[in-house]
MMTF fields as JSON, N, C-alpha, C and O atoms, coordinates in Angstrom:
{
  "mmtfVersion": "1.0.0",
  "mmtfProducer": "UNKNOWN",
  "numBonds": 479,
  "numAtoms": 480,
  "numGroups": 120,
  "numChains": 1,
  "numModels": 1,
  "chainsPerModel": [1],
  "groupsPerChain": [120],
  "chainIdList": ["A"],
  "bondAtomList": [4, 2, 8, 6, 12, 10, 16, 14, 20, 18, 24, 22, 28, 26, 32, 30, 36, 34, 40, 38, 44, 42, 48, 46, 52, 50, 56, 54, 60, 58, 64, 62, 68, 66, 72, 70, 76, 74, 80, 78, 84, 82, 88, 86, 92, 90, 96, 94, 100, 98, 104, 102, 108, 106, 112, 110, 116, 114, 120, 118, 124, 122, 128, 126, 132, 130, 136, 134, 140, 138, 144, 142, 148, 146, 152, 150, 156, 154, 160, 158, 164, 162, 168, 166, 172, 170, 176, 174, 180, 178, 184, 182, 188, 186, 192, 190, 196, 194, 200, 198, 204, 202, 208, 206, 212, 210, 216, 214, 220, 218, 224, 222, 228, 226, 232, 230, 236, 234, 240, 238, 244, 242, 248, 246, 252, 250, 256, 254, 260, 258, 264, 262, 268, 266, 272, 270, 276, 274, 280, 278, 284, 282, 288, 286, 292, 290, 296, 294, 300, 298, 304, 302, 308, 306, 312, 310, 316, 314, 320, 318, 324, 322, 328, 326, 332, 330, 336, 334, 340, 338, 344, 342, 348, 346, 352, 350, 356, 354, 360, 358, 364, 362, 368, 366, 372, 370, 376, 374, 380, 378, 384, 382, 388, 386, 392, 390, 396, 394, 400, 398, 404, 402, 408, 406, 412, 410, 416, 414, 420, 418, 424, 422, 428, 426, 432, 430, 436, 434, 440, 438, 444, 442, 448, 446, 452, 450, 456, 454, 460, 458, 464, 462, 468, 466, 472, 470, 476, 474],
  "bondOrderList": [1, 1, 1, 1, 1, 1, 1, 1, 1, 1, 1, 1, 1, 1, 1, 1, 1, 1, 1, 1, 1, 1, 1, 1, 1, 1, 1, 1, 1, 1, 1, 1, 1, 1, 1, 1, 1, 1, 1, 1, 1, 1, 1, 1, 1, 1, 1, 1, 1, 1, 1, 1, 1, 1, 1, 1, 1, 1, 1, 1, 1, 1, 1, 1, 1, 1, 1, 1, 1, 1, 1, 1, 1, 1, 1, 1, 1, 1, 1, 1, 1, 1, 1, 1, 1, 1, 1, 1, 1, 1, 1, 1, 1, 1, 1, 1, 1, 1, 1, 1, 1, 1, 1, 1, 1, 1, 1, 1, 1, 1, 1, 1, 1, 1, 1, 1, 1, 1, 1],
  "groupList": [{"groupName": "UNK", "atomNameList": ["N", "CA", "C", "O"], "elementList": ["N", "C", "C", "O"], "formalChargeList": [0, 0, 0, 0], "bondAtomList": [1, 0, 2, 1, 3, 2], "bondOrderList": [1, 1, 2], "singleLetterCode": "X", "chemCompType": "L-PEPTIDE LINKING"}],
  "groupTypeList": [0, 0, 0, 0, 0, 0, 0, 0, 0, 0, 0, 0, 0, 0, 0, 0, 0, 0, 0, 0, 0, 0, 0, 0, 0, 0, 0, 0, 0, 0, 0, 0, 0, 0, 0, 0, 0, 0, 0, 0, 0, 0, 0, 0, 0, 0, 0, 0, 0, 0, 0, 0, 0, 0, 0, 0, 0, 0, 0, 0, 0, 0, 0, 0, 0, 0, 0, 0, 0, 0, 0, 0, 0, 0, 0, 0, 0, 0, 0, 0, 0, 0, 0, 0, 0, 0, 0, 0, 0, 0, 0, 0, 0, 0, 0, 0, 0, 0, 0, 0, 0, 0, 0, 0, 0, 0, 0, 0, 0, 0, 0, 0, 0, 0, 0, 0, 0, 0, 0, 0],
  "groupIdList": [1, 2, 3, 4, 5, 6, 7, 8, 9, 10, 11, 12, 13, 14, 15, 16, 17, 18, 19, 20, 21, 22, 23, 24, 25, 26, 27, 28, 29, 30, 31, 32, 33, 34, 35, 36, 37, 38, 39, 40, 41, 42, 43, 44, 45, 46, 47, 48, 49, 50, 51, 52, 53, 54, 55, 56, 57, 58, 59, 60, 61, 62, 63, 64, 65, 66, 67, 68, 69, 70, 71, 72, 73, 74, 75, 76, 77, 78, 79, 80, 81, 82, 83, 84, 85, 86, 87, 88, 89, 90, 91, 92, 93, 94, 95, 96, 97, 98, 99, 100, 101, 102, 103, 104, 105, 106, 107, 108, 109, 110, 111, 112, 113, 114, 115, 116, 117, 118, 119, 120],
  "secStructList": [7, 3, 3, 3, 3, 6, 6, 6, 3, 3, 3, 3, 3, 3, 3, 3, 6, 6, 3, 3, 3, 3, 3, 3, 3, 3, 3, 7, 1, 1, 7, 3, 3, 3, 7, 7, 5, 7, 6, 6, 1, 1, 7, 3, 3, 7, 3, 3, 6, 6, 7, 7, 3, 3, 3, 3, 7, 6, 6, 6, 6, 7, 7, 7, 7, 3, 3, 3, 7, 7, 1, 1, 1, 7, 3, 3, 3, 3, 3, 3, 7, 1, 1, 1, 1, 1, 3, 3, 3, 3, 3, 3, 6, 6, 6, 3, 3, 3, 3, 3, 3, 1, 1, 1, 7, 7, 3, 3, 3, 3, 3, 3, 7, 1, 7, 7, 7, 7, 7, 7],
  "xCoordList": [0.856, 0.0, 0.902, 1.874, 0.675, 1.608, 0.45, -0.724, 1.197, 0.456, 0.867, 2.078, 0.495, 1.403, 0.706, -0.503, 1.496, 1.643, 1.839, 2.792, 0.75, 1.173, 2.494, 2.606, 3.535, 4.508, 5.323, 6.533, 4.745, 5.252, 6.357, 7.322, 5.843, 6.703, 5.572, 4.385, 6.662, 5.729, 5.88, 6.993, 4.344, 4.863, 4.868, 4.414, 5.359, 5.273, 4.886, 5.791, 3.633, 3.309, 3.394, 2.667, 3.828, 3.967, 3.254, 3.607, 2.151, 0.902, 0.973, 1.109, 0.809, 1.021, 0.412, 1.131, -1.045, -1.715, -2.113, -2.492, -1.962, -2.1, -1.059, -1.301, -0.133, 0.848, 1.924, 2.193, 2.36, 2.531, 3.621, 3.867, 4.46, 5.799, 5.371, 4.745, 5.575, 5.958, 7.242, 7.951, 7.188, 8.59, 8.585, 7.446, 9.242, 9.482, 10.048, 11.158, 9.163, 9.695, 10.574, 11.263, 10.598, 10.858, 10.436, 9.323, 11.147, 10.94, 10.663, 11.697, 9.868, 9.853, 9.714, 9.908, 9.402, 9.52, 8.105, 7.917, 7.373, 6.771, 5.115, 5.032, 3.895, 2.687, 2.047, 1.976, 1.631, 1.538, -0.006, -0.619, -0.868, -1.881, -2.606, -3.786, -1.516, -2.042, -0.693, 0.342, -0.968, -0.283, -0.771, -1.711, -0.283, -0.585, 0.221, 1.28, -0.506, 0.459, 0.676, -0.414, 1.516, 1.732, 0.663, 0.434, 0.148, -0.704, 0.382, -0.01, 1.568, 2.208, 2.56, 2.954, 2.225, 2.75, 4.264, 4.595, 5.259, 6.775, 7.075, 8.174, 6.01, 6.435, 5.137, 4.036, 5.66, 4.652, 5.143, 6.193, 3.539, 3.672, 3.601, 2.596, 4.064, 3.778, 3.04, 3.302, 2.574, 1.735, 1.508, 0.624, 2.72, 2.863, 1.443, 0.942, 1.301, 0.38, 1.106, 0.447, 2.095, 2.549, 2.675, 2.912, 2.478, 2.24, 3.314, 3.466, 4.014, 5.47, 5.248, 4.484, 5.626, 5.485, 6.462, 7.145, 6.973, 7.57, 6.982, 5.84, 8.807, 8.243, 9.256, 10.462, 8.659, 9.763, 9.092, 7.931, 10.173, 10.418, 10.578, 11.64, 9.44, 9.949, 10.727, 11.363, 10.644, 11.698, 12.961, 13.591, 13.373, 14.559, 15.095, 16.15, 13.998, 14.227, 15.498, 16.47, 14.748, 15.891, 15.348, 15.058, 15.193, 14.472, 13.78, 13.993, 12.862, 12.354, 12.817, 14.041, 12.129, 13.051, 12.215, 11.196, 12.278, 11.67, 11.354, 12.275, 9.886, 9.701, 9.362, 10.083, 8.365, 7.904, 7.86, 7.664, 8.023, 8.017, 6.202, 5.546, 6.169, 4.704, 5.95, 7.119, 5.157, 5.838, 5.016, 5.125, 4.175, 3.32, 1.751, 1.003, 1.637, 0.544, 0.756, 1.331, 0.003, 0.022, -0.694, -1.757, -0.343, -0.573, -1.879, -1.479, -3.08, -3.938, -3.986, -4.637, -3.105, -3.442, -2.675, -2.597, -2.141, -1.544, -1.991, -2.411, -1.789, -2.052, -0.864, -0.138, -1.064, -0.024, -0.732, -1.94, -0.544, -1.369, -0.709, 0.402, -2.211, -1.916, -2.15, -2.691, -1.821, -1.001, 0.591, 0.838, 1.71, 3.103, 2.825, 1.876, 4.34, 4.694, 5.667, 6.531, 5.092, 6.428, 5.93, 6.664, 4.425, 4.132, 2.998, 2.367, 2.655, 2.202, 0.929, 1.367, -0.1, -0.856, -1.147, -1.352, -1.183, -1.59, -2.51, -2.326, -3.482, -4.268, -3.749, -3.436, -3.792, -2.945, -4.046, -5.021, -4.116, -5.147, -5.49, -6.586, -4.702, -4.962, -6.063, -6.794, -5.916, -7.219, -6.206, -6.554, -4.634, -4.353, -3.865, -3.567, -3.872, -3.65, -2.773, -2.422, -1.97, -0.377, -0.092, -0.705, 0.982, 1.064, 2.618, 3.327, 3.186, 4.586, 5.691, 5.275, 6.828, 7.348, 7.763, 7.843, 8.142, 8.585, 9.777, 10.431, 10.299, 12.21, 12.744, 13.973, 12.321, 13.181, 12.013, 12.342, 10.874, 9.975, 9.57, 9.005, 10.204, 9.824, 8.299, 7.529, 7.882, 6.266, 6.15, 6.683, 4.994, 5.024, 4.022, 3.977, 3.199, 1.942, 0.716, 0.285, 0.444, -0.708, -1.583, -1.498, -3.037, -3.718, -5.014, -5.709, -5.06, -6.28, -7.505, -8.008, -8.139, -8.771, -10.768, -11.967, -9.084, -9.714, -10.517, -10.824, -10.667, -11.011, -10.432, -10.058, -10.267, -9.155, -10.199, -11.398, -9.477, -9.951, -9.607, -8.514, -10.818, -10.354, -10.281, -11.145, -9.327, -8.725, -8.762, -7.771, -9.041, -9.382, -8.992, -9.563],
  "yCoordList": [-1.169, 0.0, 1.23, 1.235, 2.169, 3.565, 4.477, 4.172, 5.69, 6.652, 7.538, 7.37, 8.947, 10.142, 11.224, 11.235, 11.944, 12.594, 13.907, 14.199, 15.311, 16.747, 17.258, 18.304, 16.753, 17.001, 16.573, 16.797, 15.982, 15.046, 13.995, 13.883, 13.236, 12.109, 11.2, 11.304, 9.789, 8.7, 7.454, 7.065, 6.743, 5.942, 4.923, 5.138, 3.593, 2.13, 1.392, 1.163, 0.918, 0.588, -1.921, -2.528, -2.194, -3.521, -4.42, -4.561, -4.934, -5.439, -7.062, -7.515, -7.811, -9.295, -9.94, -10.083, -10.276, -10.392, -9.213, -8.178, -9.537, -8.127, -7.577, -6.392, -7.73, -7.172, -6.0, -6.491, -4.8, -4.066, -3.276, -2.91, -2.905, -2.495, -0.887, -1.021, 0.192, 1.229, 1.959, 2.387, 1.882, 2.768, 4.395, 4.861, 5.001, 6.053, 5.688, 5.18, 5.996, 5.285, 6.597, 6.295, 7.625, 8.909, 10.19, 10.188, 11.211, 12.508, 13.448, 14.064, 13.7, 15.085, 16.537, 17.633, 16.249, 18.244, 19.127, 20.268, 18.714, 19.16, 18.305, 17.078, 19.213, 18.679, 17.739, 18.11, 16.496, 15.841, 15.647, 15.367, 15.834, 15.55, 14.205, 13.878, 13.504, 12.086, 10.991, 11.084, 10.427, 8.453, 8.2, 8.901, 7.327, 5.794, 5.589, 6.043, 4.503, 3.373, 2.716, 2.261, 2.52, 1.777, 0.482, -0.249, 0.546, -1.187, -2.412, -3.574, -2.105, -3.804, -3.585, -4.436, -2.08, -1.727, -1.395, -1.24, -1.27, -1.558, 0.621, 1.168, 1.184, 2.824, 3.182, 2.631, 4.374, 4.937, 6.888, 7.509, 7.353, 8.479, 9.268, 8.807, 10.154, 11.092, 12.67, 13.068, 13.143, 14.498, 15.467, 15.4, 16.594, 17.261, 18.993, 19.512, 19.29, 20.748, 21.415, 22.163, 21.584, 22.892, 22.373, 23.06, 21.293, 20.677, 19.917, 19.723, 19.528, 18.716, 17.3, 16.865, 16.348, 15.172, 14.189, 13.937, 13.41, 12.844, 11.149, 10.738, 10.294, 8.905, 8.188, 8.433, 7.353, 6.742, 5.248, 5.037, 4.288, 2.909, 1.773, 1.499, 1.306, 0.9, -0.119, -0.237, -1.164, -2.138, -1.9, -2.49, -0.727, 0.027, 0.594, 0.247, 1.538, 1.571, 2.755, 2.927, 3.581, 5.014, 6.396, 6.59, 7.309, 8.436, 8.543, 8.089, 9.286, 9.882, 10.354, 10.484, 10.707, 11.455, 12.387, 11.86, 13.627, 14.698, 14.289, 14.076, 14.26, 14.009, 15.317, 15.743, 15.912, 17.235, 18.014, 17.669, 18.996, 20.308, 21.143, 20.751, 22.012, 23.072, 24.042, 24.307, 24.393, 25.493, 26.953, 27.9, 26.392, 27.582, 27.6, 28.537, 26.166, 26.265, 24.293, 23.259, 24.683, 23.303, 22.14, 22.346, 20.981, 19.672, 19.477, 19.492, 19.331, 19.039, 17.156, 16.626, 16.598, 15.218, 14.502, 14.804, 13.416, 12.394, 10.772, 10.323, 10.05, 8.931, 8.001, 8.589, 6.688, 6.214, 5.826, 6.047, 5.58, 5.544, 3.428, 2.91, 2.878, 1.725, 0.978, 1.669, -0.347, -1.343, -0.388, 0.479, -1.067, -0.554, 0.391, 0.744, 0.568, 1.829, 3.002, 3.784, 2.725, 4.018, 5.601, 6.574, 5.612, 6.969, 6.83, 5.832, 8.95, 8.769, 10.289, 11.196, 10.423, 11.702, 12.296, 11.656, 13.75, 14.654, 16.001, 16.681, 16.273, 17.302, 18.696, 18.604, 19.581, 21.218, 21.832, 21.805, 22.413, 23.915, 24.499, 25.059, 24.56, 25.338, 24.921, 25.395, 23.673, 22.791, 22.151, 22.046, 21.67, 21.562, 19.921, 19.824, 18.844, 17.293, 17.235, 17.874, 16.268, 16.382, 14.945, 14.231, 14.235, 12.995, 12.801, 13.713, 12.055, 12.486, 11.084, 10.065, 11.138, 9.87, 9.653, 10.754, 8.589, 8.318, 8.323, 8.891, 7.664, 7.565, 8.747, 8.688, 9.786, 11.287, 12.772, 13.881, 12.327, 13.56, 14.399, 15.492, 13.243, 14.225, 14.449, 13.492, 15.824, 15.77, 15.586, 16.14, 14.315, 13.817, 14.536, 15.057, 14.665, 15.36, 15.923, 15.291, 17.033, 18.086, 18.822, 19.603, 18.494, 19.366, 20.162, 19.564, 21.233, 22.036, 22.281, 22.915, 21.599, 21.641, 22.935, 22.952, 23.882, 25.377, 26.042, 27.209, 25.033, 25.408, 25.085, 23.957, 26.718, 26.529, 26.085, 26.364, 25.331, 25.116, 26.23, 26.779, 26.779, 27.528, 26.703, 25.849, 26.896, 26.654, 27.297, 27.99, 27.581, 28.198, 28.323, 29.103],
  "zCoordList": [0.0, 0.0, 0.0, 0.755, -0.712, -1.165, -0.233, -0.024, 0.243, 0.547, 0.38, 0.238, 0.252, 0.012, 1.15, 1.381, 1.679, 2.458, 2.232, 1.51, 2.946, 2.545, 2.453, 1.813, 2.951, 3.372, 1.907, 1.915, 0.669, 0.171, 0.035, -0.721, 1.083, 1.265, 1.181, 1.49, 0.403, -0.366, 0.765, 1.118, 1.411, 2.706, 1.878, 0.754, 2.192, 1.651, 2.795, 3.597, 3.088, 3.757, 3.48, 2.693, 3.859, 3.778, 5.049, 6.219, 4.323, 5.617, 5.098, 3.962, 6.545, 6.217, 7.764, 8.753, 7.709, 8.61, 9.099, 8.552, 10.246, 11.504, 11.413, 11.184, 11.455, 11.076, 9.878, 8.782, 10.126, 9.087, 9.355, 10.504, 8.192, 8.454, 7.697, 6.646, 8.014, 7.089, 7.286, 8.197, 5.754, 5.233, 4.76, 4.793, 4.486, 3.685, 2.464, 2.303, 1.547, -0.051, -0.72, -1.695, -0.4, -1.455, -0.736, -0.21, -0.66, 0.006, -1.231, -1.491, -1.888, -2.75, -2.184, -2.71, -1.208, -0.428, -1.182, -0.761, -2.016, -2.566, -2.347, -2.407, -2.092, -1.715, -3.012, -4.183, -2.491, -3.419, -3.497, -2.467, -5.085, -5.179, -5.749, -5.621, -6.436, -6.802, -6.643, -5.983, -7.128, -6.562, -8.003, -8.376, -8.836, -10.234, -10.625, -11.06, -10.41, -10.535, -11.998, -12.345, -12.848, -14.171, -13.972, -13.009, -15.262, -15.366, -15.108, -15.005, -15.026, -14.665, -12.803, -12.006, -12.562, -11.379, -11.092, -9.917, -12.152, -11.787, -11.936, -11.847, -12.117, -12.144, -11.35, -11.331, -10.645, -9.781, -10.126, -9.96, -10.738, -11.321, -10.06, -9.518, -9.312, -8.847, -9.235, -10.369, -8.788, -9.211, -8.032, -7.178, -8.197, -7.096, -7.208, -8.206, -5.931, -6.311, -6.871, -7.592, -6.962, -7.882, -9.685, -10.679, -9.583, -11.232, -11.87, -13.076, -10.931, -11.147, -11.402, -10.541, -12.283, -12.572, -12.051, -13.044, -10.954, -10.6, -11.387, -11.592, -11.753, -11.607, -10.625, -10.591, -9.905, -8.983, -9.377, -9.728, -9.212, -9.228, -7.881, -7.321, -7.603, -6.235, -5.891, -4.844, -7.166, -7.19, -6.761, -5.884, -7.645, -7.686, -5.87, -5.337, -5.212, -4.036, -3.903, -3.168, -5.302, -5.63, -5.261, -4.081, -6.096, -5.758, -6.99, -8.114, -6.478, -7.239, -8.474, -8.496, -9.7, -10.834, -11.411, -11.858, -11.57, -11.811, -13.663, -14.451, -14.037, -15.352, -16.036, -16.939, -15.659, -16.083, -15.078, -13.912, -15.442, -14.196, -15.331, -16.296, -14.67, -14.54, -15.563, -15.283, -16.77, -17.502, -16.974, -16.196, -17.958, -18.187, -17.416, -17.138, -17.219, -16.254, -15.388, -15.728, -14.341, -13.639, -14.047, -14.632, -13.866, -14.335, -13.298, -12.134, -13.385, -12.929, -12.416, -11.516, -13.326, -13.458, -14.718, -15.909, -13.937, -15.32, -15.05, -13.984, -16.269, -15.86, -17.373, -18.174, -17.275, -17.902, -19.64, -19.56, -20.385, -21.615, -22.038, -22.149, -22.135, -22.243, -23.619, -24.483, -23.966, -22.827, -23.016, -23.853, -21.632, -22.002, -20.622, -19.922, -20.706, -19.656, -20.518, -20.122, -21.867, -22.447, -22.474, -22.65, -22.243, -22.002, -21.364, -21.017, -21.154, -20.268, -20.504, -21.212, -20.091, -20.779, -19.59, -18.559, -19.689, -18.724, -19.056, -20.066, -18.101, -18.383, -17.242, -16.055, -17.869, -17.295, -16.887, -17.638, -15.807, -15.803, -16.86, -16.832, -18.09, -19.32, -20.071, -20.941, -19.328, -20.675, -21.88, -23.056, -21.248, -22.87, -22.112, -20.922, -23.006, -22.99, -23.409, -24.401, -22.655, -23.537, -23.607, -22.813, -24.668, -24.598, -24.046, -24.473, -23.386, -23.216, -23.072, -22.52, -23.511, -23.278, -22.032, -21.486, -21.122, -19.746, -19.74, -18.865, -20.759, -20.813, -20.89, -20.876, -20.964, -21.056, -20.613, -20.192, -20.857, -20.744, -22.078, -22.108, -23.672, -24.374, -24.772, -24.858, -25.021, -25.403, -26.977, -27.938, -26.784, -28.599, -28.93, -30.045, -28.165, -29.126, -27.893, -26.928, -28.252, -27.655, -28.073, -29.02, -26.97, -27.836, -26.801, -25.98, -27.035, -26.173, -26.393, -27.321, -25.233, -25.353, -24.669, -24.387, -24.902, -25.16, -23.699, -23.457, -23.031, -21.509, -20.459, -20.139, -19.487, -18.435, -17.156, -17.143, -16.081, -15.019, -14.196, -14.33, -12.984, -12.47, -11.232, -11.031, -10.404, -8.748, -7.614, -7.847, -6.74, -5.9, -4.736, -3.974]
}
């Protein structure tokens, strides 16, 4: 069980009976608004409030790795685009959808969809 924390730090919680161990999986310093997980489970997307895209690996048991940062406006939300873990799509405050690769962060293709969310 993953949890994320205001503080953004990612817990790993490991339960086996009554019994349960938690860890600290990853410190991002930054408030975190979502957790998803890849369909095979082996990448875990992070999604910070300020619109930052983290992916961390838990197998691995590394840090975090900064995928997208917030340009021009904040990432409302990402999720992974299936089957595969090679990319990944996200929607911005701007209203604009972006498609993006995981191995580097490049953006393949975007498009707006002309309405901004407002936040409050």
């Amino acid at each position: 069980l993953y949890f994320s924390a205001q503080e953004g730090i990612v817990f790993c919680y490991r339960i086996k009976g009554l019994q349960y161990e938690m860890t600290v999986c990853v410190d991002i310093s930054q408030p975190i608004s979502s957790l998803i997980f890849s369909p095979d489970y082996t990448i875990l997307l992070i999604v910070t409030k300020q619109g930052t895209i983290y992916t961390y690996k838990p197998a691995h048991n590394g840090e975090a790795v900064k995928l997208l940062d917030a340009c021009s406006s904040c990432f409302l939300s990402a999720d992974f685009l299936t089957p595969g873990n090679k990319y990944c799509v996200s929607v911005a405050i701007s209203g604009e959808v972006q498609v993006w690769l995981l191995e580097d962060g490049t953006c393949l293709s975007k498009l707006s969809l002309g309405i901004e969310e407002n936040i409050t």
